[in-house]
PDB file with SEQRES, HELIX, SHEET and CRYST1 records, atoms N, CA, C and O in Angstrom:
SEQRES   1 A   85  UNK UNK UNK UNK UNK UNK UNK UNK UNK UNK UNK UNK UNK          
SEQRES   2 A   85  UNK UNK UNK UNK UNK UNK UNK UNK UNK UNK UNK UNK UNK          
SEQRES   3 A   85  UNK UNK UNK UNK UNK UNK UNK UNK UNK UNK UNK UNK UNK          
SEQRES   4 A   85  UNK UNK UNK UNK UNK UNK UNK UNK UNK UNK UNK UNK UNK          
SEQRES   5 A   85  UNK UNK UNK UNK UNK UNK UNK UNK UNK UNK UNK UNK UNK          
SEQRES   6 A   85  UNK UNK UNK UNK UNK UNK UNK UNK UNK UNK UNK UNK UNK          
SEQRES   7 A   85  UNK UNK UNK UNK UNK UNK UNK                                  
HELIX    1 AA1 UNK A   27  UNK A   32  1                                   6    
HELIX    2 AA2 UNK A   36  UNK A   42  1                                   7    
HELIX    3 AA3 UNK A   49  UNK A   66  1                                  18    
SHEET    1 AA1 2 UNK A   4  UNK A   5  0                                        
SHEET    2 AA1 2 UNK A  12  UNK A  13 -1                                        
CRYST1    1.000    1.000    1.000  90.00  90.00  90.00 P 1           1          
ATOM      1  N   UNK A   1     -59.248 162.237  73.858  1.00  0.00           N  
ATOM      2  CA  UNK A   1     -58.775 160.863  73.840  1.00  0.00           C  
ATOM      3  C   UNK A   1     -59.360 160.139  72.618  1.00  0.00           C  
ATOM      4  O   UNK A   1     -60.589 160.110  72.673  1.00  0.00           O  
ATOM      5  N   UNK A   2     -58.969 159.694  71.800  1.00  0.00           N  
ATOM      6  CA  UNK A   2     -58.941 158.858  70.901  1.00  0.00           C  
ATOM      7  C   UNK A   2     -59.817 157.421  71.283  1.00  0.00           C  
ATOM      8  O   UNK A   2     -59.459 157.056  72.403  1.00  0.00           O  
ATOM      9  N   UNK A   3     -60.653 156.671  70.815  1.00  0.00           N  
ATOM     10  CA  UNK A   3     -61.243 155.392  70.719  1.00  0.00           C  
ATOM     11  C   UNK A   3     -60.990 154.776  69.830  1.00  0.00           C  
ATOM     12  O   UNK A   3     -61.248 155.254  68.725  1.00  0.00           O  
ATOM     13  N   UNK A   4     -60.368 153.430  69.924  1.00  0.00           N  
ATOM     14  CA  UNK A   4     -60.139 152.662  68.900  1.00  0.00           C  
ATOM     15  C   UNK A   4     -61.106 151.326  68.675  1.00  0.00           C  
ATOM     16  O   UNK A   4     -61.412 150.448  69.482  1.00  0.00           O  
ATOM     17  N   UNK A   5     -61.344 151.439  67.766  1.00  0.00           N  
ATOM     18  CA  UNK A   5     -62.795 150.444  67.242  1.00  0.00           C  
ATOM     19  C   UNK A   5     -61.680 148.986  66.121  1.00  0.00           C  
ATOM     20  O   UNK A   5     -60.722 149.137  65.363  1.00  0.00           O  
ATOM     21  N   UNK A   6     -62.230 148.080  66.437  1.00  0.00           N  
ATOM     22  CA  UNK A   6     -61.729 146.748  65.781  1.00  0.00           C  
ATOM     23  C   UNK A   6     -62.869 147.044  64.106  1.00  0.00           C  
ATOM     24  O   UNK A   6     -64.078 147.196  64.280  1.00  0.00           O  
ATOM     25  N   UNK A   7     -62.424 147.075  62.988  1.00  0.00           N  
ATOM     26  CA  UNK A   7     -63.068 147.193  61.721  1.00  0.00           C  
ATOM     27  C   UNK A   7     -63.647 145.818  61.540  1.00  0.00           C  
ATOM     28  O   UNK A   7     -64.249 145.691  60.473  1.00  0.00           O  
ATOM     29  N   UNK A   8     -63.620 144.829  62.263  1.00  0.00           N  
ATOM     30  CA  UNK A   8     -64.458 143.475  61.629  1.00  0.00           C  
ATOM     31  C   UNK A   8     -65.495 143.786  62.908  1.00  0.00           C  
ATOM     32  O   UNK A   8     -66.596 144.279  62.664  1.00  0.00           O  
ATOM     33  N   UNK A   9     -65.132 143.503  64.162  1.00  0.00           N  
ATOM     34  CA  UNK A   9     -66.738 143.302  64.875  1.00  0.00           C  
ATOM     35  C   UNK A   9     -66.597 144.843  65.783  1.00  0.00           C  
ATOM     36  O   UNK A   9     -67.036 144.561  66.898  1.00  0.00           O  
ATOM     37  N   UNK A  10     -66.299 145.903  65.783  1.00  0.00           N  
ATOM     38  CA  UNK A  10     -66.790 147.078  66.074  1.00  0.00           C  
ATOM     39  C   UNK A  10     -66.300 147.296  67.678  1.00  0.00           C  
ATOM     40  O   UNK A  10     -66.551 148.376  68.213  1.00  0.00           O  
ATOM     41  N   UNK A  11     -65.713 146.415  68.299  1.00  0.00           N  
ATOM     42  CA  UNK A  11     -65.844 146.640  69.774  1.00  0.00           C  
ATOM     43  C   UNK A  11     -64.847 147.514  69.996  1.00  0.00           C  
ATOM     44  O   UNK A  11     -64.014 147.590  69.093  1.00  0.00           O  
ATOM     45  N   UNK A  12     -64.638 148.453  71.298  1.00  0.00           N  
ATOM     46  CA  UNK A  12     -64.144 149.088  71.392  1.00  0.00           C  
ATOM     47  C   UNK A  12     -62.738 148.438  71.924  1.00  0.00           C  
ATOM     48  O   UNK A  12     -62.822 147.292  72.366  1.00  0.00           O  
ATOM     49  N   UNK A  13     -61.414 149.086  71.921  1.00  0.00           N  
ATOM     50  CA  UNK A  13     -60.079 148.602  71.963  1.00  0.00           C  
ATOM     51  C   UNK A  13     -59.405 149.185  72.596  1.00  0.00           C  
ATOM     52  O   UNK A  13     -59.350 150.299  72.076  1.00  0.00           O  
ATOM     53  N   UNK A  14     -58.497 149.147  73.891  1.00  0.00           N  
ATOM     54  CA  UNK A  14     -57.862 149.899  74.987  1.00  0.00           C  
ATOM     55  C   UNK A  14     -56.291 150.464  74.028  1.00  0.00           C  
ATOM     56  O   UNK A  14     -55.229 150.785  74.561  1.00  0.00           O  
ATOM     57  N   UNK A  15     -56.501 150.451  72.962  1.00  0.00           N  
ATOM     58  CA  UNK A  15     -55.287 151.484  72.140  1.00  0.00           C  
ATOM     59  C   UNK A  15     -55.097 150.548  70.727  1.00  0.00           C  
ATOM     60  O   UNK A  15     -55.588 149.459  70.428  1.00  0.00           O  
ATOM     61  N   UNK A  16     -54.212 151.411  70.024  1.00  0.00           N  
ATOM     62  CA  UNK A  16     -53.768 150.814  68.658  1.00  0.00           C  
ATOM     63  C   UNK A  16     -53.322 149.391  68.988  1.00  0.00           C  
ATOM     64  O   UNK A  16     -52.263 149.247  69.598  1.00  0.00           O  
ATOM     65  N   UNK A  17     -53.834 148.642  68.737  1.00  0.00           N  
ATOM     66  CA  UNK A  17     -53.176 147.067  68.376  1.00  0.00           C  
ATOM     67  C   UNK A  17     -53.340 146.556  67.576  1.00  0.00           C  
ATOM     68  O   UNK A  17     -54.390 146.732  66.958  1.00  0.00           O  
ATOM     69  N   UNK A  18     -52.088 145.351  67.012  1.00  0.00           N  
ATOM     70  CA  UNK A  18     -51.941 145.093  65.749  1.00  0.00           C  
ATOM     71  C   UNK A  18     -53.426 143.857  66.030  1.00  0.00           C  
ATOM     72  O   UNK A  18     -53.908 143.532  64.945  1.00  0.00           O  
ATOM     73  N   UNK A  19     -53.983 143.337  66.983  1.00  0.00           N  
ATOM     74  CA  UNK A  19     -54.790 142.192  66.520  1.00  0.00           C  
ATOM     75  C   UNK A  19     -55.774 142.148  67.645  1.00  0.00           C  
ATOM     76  O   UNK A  19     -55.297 142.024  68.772  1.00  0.00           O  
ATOM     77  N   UNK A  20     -57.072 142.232  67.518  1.00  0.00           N  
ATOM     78  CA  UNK A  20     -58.599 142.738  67.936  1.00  0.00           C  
ATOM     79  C   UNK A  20     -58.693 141.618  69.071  1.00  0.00           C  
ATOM     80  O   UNK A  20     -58.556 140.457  68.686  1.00  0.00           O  
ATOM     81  N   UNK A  21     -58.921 141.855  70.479  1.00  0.00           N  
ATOM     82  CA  UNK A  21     -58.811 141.289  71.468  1.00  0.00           C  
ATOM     83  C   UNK A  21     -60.071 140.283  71.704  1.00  0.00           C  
ATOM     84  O   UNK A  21     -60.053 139.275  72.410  1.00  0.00           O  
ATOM     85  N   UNK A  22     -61.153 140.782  70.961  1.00  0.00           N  
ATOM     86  CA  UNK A  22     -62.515 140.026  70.930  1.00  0.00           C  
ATOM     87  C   UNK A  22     -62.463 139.094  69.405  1.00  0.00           C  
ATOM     88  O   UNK A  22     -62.971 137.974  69.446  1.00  0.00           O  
ATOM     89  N   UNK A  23     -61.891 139.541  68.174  1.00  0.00           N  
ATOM     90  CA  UNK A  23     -62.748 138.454  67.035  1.00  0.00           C  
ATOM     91  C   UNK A  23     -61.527 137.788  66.583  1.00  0.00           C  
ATOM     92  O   UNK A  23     -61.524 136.707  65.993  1.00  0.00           O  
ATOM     93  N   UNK A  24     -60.218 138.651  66.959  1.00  0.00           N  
ATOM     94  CA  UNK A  24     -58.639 138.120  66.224  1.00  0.00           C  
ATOM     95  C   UNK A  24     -58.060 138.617  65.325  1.00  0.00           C  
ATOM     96  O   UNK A  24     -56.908 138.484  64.910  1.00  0.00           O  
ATOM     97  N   UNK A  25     -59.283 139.493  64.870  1.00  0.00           N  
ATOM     98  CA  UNK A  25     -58.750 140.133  63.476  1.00  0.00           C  
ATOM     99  C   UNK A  25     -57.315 140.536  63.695  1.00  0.00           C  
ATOM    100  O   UNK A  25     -56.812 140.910  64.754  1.00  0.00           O  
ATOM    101  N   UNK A  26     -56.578 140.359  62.183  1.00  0.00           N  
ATOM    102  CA  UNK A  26     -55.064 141.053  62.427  1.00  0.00           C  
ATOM    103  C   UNK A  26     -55.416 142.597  62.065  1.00  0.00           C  
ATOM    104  O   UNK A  26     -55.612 142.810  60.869  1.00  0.00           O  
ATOM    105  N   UNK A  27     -55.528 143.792  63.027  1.00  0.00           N  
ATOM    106  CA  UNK A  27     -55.642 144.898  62.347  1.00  0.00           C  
ATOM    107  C   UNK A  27     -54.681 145.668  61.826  1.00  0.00           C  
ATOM    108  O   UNK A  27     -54.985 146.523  60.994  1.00  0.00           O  
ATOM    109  N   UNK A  28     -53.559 145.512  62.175  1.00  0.00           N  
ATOM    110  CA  UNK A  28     -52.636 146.470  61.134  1.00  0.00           C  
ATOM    111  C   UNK A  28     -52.537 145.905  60.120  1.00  0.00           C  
ATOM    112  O   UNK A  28     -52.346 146.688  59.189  1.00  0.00           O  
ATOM    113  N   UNK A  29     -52.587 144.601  59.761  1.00  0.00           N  
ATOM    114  CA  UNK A  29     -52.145 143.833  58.263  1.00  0.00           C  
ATOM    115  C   UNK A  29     -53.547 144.038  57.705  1.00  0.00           C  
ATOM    116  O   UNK A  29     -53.396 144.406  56.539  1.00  0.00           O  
ATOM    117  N   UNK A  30     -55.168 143.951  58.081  1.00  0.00           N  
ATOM    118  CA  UNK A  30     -55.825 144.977  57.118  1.00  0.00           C  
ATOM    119  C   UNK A  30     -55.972 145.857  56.897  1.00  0.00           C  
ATOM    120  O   UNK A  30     -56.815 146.094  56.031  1.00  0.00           O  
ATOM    121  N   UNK A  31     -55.330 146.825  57.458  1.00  0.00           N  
ATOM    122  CA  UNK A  31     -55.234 147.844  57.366  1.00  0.00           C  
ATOM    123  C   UNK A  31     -54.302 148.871  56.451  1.00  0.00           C  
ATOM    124  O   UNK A  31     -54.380 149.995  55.955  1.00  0.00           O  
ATOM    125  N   UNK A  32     -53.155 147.502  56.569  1.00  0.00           N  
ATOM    126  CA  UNK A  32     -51.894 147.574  55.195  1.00  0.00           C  
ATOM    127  C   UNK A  32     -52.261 147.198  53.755  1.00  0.00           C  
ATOM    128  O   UNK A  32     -52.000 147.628  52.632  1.00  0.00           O  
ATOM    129  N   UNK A  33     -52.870 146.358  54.207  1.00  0.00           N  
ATOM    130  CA  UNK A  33     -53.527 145.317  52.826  1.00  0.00           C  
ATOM    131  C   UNK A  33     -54.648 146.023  51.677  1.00  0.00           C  
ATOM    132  O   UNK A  33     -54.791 145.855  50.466  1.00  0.00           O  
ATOM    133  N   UNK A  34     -55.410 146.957  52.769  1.00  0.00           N  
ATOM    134  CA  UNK A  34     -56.865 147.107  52.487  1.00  0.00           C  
ATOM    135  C   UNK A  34     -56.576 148.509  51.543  1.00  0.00           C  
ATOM    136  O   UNK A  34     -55.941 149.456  52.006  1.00  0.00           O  
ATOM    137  N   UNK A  35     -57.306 148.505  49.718  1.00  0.00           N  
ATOM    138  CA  UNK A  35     -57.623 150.118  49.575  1.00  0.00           C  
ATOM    139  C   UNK A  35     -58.928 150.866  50.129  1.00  0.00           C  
ATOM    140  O   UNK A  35     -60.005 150.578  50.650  1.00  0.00           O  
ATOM    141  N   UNK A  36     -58.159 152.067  49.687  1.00  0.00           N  
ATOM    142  CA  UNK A  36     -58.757 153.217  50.643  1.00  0.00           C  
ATOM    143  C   UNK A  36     -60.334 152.972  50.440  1.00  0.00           C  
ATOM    144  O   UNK A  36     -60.903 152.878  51.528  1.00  0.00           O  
ATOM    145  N   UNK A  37     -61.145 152.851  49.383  1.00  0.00           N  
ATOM    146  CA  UNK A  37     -62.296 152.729  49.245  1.00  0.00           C  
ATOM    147  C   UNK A  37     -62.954 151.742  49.443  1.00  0.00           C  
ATOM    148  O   UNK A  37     -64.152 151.813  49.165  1.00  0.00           O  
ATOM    149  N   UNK A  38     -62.149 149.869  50.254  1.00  0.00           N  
ATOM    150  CA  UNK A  38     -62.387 149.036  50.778  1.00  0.00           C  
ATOM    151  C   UNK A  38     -62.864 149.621  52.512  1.00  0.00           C  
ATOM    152  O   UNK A  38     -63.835 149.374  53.226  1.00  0.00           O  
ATOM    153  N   UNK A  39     -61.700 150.439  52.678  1.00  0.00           N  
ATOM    154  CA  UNK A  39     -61.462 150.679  54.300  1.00  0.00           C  
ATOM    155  C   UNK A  39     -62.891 151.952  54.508  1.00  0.00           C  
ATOM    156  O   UNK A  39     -63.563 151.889  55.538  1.00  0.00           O  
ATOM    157  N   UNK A  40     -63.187 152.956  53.508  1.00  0.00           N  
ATOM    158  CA  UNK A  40     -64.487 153.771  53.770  1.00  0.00           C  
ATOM    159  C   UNK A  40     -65.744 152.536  53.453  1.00  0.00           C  
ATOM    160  O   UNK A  40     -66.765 152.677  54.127  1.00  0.00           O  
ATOM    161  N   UNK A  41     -65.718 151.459  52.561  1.00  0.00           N  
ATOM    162  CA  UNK A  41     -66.471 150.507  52.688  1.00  0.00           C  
ATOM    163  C   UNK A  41     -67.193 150.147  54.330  1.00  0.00           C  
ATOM    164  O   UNK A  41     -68.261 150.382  54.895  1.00  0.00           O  
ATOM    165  N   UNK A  42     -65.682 149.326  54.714  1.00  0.00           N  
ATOM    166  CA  UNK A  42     -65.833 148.619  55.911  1.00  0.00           C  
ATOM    167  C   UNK A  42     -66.268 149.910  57.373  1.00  0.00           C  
ATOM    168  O   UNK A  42     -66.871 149.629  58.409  1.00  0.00           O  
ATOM    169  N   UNK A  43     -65.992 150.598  57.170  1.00  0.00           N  
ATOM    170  CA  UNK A  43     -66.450 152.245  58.029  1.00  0.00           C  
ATOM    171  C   UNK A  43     -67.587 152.487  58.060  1.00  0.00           C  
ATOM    172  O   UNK A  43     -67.974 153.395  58.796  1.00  0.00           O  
ATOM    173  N   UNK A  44     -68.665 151.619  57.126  1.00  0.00           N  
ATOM    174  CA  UNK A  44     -70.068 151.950  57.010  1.00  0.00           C  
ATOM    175  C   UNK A  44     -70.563 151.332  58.726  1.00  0.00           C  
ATOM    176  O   UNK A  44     -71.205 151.834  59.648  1.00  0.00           O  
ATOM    177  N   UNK A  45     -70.123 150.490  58.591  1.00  0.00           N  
ATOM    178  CA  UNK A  45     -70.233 149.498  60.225  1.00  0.00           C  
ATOM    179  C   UNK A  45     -70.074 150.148  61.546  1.00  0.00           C  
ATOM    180  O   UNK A  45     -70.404 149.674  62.633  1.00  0.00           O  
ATOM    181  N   UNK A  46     -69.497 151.354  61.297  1.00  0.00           N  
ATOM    182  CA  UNK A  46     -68.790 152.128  63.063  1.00  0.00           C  
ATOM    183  C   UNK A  46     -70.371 152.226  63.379  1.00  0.00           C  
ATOM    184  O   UNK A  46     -71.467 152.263  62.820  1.00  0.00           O  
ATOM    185  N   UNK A  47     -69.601 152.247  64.972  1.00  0.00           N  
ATOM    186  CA  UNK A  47     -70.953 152.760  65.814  1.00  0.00           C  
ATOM    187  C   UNK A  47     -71.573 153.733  65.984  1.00  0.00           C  
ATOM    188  O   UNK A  47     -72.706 153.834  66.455  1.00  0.00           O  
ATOM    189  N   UNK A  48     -70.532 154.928  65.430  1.00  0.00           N  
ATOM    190  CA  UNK A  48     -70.613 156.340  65.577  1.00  0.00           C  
ATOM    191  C   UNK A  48     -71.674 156.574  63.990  1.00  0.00           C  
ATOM    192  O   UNK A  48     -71.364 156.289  62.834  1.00  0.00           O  
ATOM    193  N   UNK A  49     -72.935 157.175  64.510  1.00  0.00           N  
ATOM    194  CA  UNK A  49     -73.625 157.422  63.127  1.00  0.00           C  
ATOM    195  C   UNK A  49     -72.796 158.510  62.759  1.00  0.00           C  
ATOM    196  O   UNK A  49     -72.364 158.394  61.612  1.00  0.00           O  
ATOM    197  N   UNK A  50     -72.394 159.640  63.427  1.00  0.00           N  
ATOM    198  CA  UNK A  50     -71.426 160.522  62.358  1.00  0.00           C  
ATOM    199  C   UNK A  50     -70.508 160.344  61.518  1.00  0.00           C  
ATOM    200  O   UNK A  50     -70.568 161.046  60.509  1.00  0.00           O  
ATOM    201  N   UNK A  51     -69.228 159.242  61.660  1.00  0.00           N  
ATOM    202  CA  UNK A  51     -68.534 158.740  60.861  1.00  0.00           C  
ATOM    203  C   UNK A  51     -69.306 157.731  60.152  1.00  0.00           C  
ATOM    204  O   UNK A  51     -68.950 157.745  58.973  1.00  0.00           O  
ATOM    205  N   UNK A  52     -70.250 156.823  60.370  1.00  0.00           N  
ATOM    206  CA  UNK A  52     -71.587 156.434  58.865  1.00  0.00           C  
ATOM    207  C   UNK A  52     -71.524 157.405  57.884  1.00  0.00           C  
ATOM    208  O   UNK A  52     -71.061 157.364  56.744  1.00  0.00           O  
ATOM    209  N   UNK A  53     -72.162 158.450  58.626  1.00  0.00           N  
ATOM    210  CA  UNK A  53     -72.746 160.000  57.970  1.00  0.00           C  
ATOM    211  C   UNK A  53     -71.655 160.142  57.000  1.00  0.00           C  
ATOM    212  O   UNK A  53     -71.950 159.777  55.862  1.00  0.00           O  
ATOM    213  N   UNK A  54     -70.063 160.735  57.234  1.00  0.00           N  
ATOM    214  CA  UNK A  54     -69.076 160.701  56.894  1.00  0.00           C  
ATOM    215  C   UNK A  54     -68.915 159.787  55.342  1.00  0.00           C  
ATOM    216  O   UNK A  54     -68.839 160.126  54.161  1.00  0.00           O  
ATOM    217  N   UNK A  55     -68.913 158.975  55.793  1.00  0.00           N  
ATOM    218  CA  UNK A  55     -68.246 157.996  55.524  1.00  0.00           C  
ATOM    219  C   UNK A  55     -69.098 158.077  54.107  1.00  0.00           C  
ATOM    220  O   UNK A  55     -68.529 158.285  53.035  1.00  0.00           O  
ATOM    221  N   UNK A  56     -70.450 157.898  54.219  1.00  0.00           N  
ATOM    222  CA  UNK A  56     -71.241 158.371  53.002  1.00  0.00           C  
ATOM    223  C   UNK A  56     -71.352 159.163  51.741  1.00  0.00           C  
ATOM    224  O   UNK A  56     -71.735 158.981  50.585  1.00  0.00           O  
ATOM    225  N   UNK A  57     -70.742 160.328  52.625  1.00  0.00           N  
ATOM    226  CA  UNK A  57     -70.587 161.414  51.728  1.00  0.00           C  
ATOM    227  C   UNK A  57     -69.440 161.181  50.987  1.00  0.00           C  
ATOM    228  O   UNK A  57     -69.383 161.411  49.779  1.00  0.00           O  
ATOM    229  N   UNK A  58     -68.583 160.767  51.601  1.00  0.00           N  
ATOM    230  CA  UNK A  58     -67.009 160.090  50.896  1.00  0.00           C  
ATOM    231  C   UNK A  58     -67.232 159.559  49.853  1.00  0.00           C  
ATOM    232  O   UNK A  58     -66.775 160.134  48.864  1.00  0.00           O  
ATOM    233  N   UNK A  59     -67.955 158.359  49.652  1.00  0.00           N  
ATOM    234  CA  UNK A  59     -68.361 157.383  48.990  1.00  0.00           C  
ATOM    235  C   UNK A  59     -68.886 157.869  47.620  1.00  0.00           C  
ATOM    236  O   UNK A  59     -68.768 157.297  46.536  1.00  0.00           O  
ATOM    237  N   UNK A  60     -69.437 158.943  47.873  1.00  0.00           N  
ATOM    238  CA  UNK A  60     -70.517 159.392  46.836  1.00  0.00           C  
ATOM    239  C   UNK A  60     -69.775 160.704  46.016  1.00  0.00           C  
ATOM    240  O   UNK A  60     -69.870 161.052  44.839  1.00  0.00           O  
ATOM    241  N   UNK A  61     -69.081 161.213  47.032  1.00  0.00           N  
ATOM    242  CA  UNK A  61     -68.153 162.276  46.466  1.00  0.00           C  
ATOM    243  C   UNK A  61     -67.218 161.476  45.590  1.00  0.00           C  
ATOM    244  O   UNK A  61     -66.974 161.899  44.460  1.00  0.00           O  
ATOM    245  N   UNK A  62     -66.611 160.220  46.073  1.00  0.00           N  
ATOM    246  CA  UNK A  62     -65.845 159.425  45.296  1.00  0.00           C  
ATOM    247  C   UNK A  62     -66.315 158.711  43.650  1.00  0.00           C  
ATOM    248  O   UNK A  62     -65.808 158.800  42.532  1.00  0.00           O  
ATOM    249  N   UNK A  63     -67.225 158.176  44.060  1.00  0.00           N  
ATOM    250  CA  UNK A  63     -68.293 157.321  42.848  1.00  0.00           C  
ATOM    251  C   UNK A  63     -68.744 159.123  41.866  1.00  0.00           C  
ATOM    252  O   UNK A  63     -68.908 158.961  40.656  1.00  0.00           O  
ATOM    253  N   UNK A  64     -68.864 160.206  42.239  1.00  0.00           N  
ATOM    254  CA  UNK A  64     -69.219 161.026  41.056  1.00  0.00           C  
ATOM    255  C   UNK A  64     -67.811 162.005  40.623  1.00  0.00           C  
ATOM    256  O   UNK A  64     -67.875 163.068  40.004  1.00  0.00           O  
ATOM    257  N   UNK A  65     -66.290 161.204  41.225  1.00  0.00           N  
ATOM    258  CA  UNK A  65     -65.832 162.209  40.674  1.00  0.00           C  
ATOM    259  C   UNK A  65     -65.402 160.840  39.574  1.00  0.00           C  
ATOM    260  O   UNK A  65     -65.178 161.190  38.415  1.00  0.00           O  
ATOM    261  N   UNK A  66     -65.300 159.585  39.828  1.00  0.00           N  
ATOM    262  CA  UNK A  66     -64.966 158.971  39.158  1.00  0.00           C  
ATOM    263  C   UNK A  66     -66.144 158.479  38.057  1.00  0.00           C  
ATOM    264  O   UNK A  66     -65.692 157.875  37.085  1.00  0.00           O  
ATOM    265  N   UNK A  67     -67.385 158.642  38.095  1.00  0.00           N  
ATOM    266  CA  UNK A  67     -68.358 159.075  36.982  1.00  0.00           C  
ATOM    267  C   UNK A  67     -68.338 160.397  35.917  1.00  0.00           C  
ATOM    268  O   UNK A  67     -69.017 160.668  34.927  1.00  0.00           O  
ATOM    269  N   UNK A  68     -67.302 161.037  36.561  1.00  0.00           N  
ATOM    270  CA  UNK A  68     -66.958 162.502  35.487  1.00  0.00           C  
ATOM    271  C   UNK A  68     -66.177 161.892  34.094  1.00  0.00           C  
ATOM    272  O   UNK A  68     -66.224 162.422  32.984  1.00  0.00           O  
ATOM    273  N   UNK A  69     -65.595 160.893  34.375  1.00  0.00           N  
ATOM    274  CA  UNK A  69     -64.873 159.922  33.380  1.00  0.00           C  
ATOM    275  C   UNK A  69     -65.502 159.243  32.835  1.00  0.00           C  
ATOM    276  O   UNK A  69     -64.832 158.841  31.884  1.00  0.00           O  
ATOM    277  N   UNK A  70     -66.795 158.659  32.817  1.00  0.00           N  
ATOM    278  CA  UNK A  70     -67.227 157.679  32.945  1.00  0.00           C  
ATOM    279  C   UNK A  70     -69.113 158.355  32.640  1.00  0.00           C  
ATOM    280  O   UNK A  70     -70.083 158.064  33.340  1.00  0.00           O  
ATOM    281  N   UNK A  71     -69.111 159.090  31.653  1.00  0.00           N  
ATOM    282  CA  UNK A  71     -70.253 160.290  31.766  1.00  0.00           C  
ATOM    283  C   UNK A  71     -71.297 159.355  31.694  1.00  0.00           C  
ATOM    284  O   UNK A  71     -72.271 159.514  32.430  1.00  0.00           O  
ATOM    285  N   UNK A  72     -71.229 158.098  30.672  1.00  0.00           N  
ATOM    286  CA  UNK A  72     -71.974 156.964  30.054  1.00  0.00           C  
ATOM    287  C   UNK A  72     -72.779 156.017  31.521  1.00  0.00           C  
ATOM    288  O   UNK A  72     -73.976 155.731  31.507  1.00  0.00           O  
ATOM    289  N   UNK A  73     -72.294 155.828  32.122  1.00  0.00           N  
ATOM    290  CA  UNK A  73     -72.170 155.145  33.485  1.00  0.00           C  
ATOM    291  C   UNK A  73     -71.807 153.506  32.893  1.00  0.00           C  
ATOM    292  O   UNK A  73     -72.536 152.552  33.167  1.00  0.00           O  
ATOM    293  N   UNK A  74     -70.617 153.392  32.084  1.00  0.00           N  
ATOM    294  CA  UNK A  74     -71.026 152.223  31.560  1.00  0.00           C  
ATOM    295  C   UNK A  74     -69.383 151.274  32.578  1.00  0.00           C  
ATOM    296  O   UNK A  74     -68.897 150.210  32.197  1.00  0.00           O  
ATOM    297  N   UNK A  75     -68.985 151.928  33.592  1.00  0.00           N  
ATOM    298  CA  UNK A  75     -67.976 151.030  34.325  1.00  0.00           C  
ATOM    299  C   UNK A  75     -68.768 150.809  35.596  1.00  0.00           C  
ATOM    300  O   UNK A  75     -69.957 151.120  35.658  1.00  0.00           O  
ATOM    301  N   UNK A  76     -68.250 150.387  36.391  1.00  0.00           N  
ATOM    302  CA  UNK A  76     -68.958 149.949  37.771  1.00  0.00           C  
ATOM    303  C   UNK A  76     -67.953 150.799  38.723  1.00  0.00           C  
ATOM    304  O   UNK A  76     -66.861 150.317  39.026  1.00  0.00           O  
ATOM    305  N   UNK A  77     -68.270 151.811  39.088  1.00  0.00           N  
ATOM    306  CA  UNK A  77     -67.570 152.938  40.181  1.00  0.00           C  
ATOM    307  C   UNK A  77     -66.702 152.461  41.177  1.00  0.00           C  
ATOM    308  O   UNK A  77     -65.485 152.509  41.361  1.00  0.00           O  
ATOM    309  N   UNK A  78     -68.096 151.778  42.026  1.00  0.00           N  
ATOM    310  CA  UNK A  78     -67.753 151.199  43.139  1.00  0.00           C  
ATOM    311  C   UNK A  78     -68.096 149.821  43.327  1.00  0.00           C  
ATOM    312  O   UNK A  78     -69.010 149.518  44.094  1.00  0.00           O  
ATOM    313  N   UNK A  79     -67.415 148.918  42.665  1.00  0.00           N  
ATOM    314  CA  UNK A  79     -67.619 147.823  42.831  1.00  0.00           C  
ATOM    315  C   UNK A  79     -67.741 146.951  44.246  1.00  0.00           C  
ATOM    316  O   UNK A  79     -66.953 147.328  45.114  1.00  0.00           O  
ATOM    317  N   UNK A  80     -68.667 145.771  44.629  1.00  0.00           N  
ATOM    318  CA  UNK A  80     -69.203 144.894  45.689  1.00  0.00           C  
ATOM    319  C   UNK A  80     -67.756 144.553  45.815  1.00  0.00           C  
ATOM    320  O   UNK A  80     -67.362 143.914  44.839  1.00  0.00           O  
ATOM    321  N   UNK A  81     -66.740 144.810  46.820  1.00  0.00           N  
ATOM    322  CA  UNK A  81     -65.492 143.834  46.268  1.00  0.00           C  
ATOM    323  C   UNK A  81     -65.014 143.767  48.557  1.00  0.00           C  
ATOM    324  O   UNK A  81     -63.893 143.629  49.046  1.00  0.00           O  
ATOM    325  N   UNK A  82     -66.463 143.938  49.376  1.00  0.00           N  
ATOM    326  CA  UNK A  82     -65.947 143.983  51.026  1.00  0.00           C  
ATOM    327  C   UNK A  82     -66.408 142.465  50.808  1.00  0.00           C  
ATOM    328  O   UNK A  82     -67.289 142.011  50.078  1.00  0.00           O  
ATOM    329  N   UNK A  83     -65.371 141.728  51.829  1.00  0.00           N  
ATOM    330  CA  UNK A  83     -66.320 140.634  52.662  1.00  0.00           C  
ATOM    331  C   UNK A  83     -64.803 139.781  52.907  1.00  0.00           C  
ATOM    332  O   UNK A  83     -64.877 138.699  53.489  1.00  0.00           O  
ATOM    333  N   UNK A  84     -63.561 140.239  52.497  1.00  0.00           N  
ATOM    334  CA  UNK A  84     -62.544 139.624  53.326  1.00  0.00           C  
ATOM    335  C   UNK A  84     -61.829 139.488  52.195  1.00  0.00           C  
ATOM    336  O   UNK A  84     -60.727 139.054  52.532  1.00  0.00           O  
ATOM    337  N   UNK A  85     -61.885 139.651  50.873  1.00  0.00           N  
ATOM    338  CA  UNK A  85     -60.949 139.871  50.327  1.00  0.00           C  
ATOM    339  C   UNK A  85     -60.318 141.342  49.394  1.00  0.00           C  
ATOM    340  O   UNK A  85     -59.205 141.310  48.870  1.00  0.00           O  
TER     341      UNK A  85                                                      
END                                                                             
């Protein structure tokens, strides 16, 4: 069985819904809205330390393949860009 977690306040959710029964969030429209490396951003938050764990390695696998370009480190990988927009 599947658990569905709300991405702004974490609570757990009795199935896919478009809008989080505890904070309001609209979740399918951030979910449409959001890129992929916003949405492993906001994933740092689950409750589950394995998808943390996850979610980490993503991040880092991501930031050094896009440092292979970038040998200098002189762009910003992964830019600060969570907090609602």
């Amino acid at each position: 069985m599947v658990t569905f977690f709300c991405p702004r306040c974490w609570k757990d959710l009795p199935g896919d819904l478009p809008v989080c029964l505890c904070c309001g969030l609209e979740i399918h429209k951030l979910l449409e809205t959001t890129d992929f490396v916003d949405k492993l951003i906001l994933s740092l938050g689950h409750p589950a330390q394995m998808v943390r764990e996850e979610v980490q390695r993503d991040l880092k696998r991501i930031a050094l393949e896009e440092r292979k370009g970038d040998p200098d480190g002189k762009q910003n990988c992964l830019p600060a860009r969570v907090g609602g927009s």
